[in-house]
GUKELUM-26273 format. One record per residue: x, y, z of N, C-alpha, C, O, CB in turn. Coordinates in steps of 0.1 Angstrom, whole numbers, plus 2048, in hexadecimal, padded with zeros to 3 digits. Glycine has a CB too. Layout:
# residues N
XYZXYZXYZXYZXYZ ...
//
This chain:
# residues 380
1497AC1D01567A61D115C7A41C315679C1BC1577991D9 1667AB1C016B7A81B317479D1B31787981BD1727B31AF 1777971A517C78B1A718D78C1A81937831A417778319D 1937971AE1A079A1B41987941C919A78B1D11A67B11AE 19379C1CA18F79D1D918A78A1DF18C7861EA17E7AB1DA 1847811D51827721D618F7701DB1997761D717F76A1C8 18E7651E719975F1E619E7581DC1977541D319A7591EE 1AC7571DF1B37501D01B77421D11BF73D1C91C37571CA 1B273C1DC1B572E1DD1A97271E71A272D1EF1C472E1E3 1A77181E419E7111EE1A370F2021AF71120519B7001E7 19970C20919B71021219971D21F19A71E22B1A270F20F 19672421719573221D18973621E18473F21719A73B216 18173122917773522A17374A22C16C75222517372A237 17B74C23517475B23817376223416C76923B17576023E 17976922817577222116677021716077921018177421C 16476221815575D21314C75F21C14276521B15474F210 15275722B14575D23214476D236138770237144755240 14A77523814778323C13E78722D13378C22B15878E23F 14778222313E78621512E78921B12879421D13D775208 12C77C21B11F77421811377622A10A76F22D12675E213 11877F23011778123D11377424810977124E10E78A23E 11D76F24711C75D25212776025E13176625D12474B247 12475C26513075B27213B75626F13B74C26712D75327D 14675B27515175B26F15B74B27716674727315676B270 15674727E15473828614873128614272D28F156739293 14572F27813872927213F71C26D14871D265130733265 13B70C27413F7012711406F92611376F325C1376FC278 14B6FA25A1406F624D14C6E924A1566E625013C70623B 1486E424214A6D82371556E022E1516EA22813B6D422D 1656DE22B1696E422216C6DB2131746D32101736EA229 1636E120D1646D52031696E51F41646E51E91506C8202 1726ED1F81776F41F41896F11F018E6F21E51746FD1FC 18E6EB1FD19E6E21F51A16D91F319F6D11FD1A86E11F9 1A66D31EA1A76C71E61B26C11E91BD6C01E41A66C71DB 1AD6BA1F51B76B51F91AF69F2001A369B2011BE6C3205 1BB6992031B768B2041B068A2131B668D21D1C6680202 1A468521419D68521C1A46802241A768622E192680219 1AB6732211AF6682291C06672331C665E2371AF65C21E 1C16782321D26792361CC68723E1C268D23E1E267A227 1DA68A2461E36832441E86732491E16702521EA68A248 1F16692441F265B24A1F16632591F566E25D20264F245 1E96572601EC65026B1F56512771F16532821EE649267 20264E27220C64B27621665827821E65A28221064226D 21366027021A67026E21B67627F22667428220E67D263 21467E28A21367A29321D67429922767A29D20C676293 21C66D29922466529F23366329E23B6602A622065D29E 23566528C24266828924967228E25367129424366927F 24068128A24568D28F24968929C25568929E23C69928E 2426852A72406852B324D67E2B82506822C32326802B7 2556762B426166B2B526B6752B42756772BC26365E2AA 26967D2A72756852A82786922AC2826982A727A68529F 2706972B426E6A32BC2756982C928069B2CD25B6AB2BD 2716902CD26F68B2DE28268A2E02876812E72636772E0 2896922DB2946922DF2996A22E22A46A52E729B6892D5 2916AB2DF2906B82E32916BF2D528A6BE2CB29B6BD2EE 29A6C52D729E6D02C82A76C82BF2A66CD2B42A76E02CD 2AE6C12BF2B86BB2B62B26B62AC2B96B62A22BF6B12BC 2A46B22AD29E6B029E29F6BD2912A16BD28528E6AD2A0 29D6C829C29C6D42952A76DC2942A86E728E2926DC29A 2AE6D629A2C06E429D2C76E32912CC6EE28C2D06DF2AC 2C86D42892CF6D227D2C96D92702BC6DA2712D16C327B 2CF6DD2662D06E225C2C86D62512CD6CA2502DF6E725C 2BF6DA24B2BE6CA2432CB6C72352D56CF2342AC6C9239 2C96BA22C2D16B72262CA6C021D2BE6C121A2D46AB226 2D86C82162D36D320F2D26CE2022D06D61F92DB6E0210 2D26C11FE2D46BB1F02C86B31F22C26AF1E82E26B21EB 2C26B01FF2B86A82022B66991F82AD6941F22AC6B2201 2C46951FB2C46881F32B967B1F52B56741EC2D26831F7 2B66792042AE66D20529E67220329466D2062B1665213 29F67B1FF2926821FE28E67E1EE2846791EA294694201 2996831E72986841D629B6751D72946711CE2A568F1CC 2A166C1DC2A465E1DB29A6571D629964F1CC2A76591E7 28F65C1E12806551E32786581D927264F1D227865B1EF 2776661D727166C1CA2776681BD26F6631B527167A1CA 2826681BA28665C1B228264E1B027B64C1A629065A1B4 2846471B627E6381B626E6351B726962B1B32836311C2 2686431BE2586401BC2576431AC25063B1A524C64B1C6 25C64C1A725A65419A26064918D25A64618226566319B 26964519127664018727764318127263F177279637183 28465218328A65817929C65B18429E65418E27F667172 2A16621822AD65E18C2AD66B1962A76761942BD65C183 2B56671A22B26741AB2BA6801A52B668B1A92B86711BB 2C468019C2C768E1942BD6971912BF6A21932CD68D188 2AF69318A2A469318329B69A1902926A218C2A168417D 29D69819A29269D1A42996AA1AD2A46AC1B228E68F1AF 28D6B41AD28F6C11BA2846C51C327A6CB1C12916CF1B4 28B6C11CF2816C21D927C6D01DC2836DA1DC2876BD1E6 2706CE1DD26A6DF1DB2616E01E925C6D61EE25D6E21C9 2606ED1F02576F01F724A6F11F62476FC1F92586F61FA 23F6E81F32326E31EE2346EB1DE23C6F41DB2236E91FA 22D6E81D722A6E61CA22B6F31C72336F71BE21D6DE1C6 2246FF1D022970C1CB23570E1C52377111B922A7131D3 23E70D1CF24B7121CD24F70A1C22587101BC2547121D8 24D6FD1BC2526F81B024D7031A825670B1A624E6EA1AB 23E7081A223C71119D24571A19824A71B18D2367151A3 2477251A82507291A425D72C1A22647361A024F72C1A4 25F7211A426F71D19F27071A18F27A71918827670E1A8 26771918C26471617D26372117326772116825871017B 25C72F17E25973A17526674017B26874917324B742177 26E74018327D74818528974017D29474617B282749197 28973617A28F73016E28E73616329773E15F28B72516B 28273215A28273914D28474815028B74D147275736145 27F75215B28476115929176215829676C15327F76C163 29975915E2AC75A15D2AF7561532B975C14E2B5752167 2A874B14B2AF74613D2A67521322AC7571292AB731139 29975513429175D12628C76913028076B13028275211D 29877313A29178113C28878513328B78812729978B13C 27778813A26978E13426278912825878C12226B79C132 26978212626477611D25777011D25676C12926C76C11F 24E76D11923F76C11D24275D12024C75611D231771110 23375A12C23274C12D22274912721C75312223474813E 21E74012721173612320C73512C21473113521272911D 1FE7361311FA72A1391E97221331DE72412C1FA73114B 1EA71F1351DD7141341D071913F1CF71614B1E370113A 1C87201371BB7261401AD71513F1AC70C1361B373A133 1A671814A1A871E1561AD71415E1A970815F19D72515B 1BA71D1661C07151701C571617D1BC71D1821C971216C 1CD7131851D07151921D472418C1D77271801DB70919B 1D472F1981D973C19F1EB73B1991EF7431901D773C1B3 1F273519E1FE7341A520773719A21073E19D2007261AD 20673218C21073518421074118421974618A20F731179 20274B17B20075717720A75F1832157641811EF75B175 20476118F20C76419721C76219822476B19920776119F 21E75619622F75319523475A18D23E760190234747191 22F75B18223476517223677317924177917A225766162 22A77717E22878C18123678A18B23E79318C21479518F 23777B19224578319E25278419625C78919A24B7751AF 25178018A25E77F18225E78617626578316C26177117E 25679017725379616F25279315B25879815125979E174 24778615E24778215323978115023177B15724E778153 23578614522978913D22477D13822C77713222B793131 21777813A20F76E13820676B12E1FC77212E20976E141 2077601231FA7631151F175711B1F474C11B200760101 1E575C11E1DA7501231D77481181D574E10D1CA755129 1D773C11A1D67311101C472B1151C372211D1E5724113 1B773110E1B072A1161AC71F10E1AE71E1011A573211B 1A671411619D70A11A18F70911718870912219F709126 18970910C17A70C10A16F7031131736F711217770A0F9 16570411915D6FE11E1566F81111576FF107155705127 14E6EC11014B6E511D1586DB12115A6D612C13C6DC11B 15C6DB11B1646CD11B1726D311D1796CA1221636C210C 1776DB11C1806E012118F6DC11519A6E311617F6DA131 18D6D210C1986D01071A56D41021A76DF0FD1956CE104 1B06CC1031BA6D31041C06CB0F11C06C00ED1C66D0116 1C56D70EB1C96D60DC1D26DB0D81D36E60D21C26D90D5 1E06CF0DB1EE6D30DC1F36DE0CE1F96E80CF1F86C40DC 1EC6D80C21EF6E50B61E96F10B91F06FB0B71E96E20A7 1DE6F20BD1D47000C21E07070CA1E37110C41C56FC0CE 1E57040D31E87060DE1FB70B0DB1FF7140E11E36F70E7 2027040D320B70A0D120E7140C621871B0C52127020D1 1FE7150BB1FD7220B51FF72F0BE2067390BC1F17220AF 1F672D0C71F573A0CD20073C0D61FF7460DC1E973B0D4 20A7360D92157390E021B7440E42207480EE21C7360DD 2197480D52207550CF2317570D323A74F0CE2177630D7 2357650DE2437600E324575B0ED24F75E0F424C7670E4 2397500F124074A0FC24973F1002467340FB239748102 25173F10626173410725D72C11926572A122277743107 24F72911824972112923672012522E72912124C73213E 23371212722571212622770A13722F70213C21D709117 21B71313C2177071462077031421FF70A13D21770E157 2066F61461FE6EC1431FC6E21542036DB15B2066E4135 1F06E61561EC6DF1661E56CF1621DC6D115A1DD6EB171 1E76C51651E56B61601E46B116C1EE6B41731F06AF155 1DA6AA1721CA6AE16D1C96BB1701CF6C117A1BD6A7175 1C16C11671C16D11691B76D71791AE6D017D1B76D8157 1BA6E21811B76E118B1AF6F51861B66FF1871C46DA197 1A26F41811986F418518D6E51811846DF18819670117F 1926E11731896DD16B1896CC16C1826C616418B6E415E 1916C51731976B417519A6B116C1A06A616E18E6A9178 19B6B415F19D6B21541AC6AB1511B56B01591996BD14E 1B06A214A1BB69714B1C169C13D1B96961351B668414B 1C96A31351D06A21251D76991271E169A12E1D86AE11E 1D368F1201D768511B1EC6811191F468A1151CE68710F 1F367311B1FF67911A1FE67910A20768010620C672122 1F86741021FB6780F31FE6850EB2066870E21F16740EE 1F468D0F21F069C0F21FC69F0F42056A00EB1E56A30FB 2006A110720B6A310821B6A21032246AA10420A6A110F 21A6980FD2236920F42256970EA2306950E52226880F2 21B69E0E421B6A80D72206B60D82286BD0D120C6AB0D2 2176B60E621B6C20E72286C70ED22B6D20F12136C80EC 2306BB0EE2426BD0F024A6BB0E32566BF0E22496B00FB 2446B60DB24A6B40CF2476C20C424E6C60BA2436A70C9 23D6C70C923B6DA0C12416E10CB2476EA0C622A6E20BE 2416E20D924A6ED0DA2566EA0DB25E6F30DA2496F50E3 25A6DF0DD2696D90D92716E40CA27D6E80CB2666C40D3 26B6E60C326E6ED0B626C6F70B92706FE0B02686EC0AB 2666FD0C226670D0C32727130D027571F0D22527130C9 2787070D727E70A0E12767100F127B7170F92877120DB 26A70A0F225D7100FC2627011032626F60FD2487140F5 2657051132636FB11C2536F911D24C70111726A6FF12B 24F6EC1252466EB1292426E21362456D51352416E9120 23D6E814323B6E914D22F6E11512256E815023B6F5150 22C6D615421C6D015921F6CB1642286C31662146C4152 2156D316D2146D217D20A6C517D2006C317620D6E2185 20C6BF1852086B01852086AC19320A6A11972116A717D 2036BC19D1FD6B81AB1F46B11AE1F46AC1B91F96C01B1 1E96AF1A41DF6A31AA1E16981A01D868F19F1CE6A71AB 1EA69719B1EC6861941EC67A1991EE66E1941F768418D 1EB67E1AA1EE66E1B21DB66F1B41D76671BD1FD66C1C7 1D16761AF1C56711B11C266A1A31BB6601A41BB67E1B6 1C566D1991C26691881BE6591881B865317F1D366B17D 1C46521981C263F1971B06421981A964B1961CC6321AA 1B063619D1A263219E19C62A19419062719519A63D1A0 1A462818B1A062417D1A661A1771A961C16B1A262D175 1AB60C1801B060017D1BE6041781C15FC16F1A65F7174 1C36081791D160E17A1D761316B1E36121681DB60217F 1CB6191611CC61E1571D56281521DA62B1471C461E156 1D36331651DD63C1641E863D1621ED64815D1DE64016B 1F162E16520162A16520162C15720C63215720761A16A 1FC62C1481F862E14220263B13820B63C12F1EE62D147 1F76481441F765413F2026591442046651441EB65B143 20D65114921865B15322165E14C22765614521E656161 22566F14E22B67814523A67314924167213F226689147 23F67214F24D66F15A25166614F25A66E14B24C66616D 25165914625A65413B25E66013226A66112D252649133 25266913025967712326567E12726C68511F24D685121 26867B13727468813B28068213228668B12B27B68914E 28267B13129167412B29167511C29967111429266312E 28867B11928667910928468910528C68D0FC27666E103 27C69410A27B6A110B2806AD11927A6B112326D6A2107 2906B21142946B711E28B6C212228A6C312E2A06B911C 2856CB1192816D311A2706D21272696DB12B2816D610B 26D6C51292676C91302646C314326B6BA14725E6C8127 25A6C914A2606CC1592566C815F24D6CF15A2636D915E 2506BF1692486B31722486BB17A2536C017F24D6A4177 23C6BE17D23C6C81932346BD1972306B319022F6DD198 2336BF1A022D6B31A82276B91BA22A6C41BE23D6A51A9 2206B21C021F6B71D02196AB1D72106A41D32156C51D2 2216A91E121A69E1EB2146A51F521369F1FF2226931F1 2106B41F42046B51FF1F96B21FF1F36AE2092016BF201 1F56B21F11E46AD1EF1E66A31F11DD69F1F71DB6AE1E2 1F16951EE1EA6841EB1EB6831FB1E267D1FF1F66751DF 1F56882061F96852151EF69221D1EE69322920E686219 1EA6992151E46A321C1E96AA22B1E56AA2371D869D21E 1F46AF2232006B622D2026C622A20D6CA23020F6AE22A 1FC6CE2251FC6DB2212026E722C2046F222A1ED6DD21D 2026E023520A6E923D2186E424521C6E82502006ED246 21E6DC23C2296D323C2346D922B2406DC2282226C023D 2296D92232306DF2142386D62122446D62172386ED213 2326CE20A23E6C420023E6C41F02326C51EC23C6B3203 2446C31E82416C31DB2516C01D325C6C01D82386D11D8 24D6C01C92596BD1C325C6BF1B52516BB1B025C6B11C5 2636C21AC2636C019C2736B519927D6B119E2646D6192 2696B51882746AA1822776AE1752706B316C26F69C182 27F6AB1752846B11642936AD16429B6AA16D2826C5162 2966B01542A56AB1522AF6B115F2AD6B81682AB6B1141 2BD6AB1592C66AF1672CC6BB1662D06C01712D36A716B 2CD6C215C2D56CD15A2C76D715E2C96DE1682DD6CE14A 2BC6D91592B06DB1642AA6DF1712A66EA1752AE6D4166 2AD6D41752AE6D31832BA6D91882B66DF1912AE6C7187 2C46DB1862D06E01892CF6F118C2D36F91942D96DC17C 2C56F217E2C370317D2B870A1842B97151882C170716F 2AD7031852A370518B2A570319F29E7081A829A6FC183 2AF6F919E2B46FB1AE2BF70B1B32C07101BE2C06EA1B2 2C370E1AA2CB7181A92C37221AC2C972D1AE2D371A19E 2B47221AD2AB72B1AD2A572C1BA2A07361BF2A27291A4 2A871E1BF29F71E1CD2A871F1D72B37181D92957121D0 2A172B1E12AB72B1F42B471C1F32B27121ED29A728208 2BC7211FB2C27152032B771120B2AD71920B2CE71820E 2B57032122AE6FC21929E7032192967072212B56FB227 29E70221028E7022092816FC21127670021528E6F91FB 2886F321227D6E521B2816E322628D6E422827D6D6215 27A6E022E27E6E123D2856CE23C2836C623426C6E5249 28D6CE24A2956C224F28B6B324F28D6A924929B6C7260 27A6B925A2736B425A26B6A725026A69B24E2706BB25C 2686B524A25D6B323A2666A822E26169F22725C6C8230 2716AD22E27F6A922B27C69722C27868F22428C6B0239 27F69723727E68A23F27868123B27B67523A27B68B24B 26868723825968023A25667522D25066B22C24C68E23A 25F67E22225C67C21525B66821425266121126B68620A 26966421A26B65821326064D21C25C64221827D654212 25D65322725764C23024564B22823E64122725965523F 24465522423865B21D23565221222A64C21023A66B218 23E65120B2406491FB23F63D1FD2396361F624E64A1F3 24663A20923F62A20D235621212234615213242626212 22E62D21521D62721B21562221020B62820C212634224 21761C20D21260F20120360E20B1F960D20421F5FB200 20260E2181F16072171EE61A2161E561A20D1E65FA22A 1F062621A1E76332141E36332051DA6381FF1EF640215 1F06271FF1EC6311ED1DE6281EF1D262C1ED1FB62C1D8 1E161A1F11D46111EF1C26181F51B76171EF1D96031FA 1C661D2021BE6232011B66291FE1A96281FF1BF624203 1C26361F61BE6401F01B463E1E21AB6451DD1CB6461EE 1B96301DC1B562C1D21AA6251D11A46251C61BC6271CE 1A461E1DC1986191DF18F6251E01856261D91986111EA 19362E1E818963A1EB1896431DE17D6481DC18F6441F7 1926461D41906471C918463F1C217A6441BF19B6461C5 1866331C017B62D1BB17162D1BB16A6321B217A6261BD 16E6281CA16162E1D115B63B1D015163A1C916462D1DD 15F6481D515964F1D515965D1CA1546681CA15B64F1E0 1606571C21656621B41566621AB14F66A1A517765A1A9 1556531AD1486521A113A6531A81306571A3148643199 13D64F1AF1306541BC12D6611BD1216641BC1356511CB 13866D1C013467B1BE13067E1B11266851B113D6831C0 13567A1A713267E1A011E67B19511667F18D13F67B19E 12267019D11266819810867519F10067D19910E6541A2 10B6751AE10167D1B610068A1B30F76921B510467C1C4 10F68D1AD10A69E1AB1046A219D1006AD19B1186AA1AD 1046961920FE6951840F06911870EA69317D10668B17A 0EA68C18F0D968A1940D569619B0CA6951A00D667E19F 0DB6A019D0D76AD1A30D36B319B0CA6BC19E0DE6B51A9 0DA6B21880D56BA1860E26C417B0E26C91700D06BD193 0EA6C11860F66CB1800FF6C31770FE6B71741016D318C 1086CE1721106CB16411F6C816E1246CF17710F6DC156 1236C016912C6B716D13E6B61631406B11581216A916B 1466BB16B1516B615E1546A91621536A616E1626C015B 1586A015A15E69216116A69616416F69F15E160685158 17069016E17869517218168817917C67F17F17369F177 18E68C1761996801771A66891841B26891851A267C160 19F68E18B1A369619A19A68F1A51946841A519F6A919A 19C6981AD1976991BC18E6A01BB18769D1C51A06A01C6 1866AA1B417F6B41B41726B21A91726A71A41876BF1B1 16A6BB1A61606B819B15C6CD19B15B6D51A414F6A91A2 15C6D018A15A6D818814B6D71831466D31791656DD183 1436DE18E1346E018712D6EC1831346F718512B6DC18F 1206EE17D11A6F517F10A6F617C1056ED1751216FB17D 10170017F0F97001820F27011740F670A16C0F870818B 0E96F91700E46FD1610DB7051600D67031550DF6F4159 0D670D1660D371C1680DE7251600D872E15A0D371F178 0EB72315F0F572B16110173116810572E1730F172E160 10573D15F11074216D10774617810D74218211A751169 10074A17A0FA7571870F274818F0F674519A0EB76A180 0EB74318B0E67381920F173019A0F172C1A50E072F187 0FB72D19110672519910F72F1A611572A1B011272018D 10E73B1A21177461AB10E7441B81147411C21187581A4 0FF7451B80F67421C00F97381C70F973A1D30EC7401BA 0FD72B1C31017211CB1067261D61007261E11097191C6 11272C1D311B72F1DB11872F1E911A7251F01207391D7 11373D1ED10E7401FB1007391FD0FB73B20810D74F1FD 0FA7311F60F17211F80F871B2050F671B2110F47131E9 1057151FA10A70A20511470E20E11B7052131106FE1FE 11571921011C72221A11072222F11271F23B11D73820F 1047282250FB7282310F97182320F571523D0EC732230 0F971022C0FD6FE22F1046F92351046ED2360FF6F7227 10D70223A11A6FB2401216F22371256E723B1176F424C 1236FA22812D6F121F13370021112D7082091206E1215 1456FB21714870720E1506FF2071576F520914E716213 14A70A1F914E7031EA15C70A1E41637131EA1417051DD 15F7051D916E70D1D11637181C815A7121C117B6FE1C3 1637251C71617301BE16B72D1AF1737251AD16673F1C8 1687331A916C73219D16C74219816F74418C162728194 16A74C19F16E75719917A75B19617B76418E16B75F19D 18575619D19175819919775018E1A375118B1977581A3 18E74718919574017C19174216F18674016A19473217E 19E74816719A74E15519174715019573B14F1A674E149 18374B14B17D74714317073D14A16773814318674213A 17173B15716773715D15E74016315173F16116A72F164 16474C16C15D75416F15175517B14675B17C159756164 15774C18414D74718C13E74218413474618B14A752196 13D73F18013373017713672817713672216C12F72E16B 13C72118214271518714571619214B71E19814D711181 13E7081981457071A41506FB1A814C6F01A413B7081AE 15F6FA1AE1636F31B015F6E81BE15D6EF1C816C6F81AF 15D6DA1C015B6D21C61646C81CA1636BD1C41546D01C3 16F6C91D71746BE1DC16E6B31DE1626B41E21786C01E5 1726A81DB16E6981DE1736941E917F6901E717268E1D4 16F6931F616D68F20316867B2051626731FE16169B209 17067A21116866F21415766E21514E67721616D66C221 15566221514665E21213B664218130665213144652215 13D66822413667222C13768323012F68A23613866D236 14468722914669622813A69421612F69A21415E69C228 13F68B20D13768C1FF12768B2011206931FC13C67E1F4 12368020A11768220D11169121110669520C11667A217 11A69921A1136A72201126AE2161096B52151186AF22B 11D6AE20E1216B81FF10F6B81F91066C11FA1306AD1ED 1106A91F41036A71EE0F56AC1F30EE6B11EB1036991EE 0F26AB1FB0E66B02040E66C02060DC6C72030E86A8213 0F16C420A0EF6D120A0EE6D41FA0E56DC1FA0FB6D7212 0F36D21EE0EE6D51E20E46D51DB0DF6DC1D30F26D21DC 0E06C71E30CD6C41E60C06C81E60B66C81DF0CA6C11EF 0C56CF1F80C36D91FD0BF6E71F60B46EC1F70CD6DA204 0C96ED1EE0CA6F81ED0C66FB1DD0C27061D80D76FC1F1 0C76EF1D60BC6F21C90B06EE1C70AA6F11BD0BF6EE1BF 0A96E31D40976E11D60946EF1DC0896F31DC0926D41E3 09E6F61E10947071E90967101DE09071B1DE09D7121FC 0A270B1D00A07141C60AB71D1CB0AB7271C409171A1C5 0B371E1D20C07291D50CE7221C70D771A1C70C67261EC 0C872B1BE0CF7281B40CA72C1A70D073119D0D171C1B5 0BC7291AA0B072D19E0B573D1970B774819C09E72E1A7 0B57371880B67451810A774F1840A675A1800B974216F 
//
């Protein structure tokens, strides 16, 4: 399987199991997407369910195509103003609304991106036909070095930058970031940080409030907040997401997206969503709890560990690449599928990605990894 033929995202079990010859309704553990154990709320259910129970009229109307109480909400959770916010169809589509922006203002113009990272930009660029300079990320530590980083720019007028980065959990700092708006500020290079898992970054006595990039919008126009509440509400097949950036911005980057982008529904859910004050709490205890806990358990196995300020933990096998690739179909015949790493620049499958689950999906993770390096399925 070449690393075009890997799937390109977590979730997807079957083209792994046919791989790896397993049944293709084989039970497993998906500890491949990263998403919040603890959602969707509760209550969701039930919401939908209220506003269906009147037939079709929930669904016959057109939504508000400015989706004001939507951006209202996202405004006031954010605090920055609702001019400032665009409701996007899950975090993708901020993506690419980001990369069909700059191709209308800098036609073929190169973009940046920050290796190794999510799929979704590189792809956004090829649909807009815009040529890509990989910015990598050296192991072990992965660090990010805002002068390094705008040397190599070369002509690009767009860096994307994933915070926390989503292979590696990794957090750049807002200092860093802050530099690095003040150098490409002088070159005229927007800059783009997707900041889909930043509602996991708590767990950490509220240090994160801290790191939050959302005070810089008002001070550097040039740069653009994506955001997604599928992963923190674990709604991925609802698609919510949103970006923020100055108003003239937003203005242009809406000019980019369909009419009614976002469904009436989804629409709806947002402000209701923003208010469940006991999920975030939740969310944040279980952060606590079990962030450092995985991570303890999967550093007594043995393996190499990034710290990590996500949902996820990027490991691998100290054997190596081929030892760790080994894992793979390990914890597959375990009934536990992992994130591959062949599709990410510079990792190369010698890594595997690991969702962080509740306390008992983390428990099975663990055991099956247990499992599968006391029988030596991994061994160089």
């Amino acid at each position: 399987m070449s690393s075009q033929e890997w799937p390109l995202h977590g979730g997807q079990p079957a083209p792994l199991l046919t791989r790896f010859g397993l049944a293709d309704d084989m039970p497993l553990l998906d500890a491949s997407a990263n998403l919040n154990p603890l959602g969707p709320p509760a209550w969701l259910p039930g919401w939908l369910a209220a506003r269906l129970q009147g037939g079709a009229e929930a669904l016959a109307r057109y939504p508000d195509p400015d989706y004001r109480d939507a951006r209202a909400a996202i405004a006031a959770e954010d605090g920055v103003a609702p001019e400032g916010v665009l409701l996007t169809n899950g975090g993708a589509e901020a993506i690419t609304l980001a990369a069909a922006l700059h191709a209308r203002e800098h036609p073929g113009t190169p973009v940046a991106i920050v290796e190794p990272t999510f799929a979704e930009y590189a792809r956004a660029c090829a649909a807009h036909g815009l040529p890509v300079i990989h910015l990598g990320l050296e192991p072990p530590d992965f660090r990010f070095d805002p002068e390094a980083m705008v040397d190599a720019l070369g002509e690009a007028r767009l860096i994307f930058l994933c915070r926390p980065n989503n292979p590696t959990g990794t957090l750049v700092s807002r200092a860093r970031v802050e530099r690095l708006l003040e150098l490409t500020a002088e070159r005229g290079c927007r800059v783009v940080v997707d900041e889909a898992f930043i509602d996991f970054v708590g767990g950490d006595g509220g240090q994160a409030a801290n790191e939050a990039l959302t005070p810089l919008l008002s001070r550097f126009e040039h740069l653009i907040l994506l955001r997604s509440l599928t992963k923190r509400f674990t709604l991925p097949g609802l698609r919510l997401g949103y970006l923020l950036a100055a108003r003239e911005t937003v203005c242009d980057a809406g000019a980019c997206q369909p009419a009614w982008s976002v469904n009436g529904l989804a629409a709806a859910l947002v402000a209701p969503l923003l208010a469940d004050r006991e999920f975030a709490e939740r969310t944040e205890a279980w952060l606590v709890t079990e962030r450092p806990r995985l991570q303890t358990g999967l550093a007594a196995l043995g393996l190499e560990v990034m710290p990590s300020r996500a949902n996820f933990f990027l490991v691998r096998h100290p054997g190596g690449r081929e030892a760790t690739r080994r894992l793979l179909p390990a914890l597959l015949r375990r009934g536990v599928l992992v994130r591959h790493t062949e599709s990410f620049m510079g990792l190369d499958g010698g890594w595997l990605r690991l969702a962080l689950g509740d306390a008992a999906s983390n428990k099975r993770l663990l055991s099956a990894l247990a499992g599968a390096l006391e029988a030596g399925e991994g061994a160089p």
